[in-house]
N, C-alpha and C positions, 0 to 999 in steps of 0.2 A: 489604854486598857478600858475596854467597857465592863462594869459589874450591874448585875441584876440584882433588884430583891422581891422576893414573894412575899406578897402581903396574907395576912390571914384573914379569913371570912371577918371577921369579927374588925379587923383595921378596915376594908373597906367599906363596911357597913357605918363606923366613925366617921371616915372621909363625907361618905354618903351624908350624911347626916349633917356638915358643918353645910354642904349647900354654899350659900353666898356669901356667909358671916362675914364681918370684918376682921381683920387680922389684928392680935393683940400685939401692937411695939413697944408696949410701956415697958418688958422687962431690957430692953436694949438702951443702950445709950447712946445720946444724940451725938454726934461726931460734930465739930465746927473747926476744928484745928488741921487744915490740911495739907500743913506745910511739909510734912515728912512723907507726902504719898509721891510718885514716881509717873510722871505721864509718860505714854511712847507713842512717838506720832510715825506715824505710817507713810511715806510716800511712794507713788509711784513714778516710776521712771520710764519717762516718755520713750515711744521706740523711734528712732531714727532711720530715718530715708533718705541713700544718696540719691540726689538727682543733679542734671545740670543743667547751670543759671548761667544765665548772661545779664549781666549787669554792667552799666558805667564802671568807665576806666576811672574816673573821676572818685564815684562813688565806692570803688573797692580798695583805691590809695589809702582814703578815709579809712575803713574799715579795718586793711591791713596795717594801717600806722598804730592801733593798738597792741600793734603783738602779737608773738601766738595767742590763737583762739581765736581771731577775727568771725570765722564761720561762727562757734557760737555765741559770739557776739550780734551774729548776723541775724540770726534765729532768735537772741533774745525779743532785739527790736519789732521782726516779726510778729513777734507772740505777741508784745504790746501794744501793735496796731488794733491787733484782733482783739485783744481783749478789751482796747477803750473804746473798740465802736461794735462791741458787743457781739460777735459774729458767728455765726455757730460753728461750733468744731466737730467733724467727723469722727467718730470712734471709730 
């Protein structure tokens, strides 16, 4: 919900008036304790592409010997190539 408020001639001629001043934060108090605040971290989630691979028979034994998930298993490693030789990614 957006709410508006009308200022009157006379607040913005104050406004007007403070210009550049600095802002007074003495009446606040300095915060140092911030164990009780709440991060929320944000991800996004990468969008997936079937495509199809042909790989060593060799190399997919490997791969599916870990289980369900091998594919993103497959993809993790991927990602890791690219990201230790720094590679640029298309968005």
């Amino acid at each position: 919900m957006k709410t508006t408020c009308k200022l009157t001639d006379e607040q913005v001629q104050e406004l007007q008036a403070l210009e550049n001043h600095p802002v007074d934060y003495t009446d606040i108090p300095q915060t140092t304790d911030f164990s009780k605040a709440r991060l929320r971290y944000y991800t996004v989630k990468p969008v997936k592409q079937s495509i199809t691979l042909r790989i060593d028979a060799d190399v997919l034994a490997v791969l599916k010997g870990y289980g369900k998930g091998y594919q993103a298993k497959m993809n993790d490693i991927l990602r890791a190539v690219v990201m230790e030789h720094r590679m640029p990614v298309l968005e």
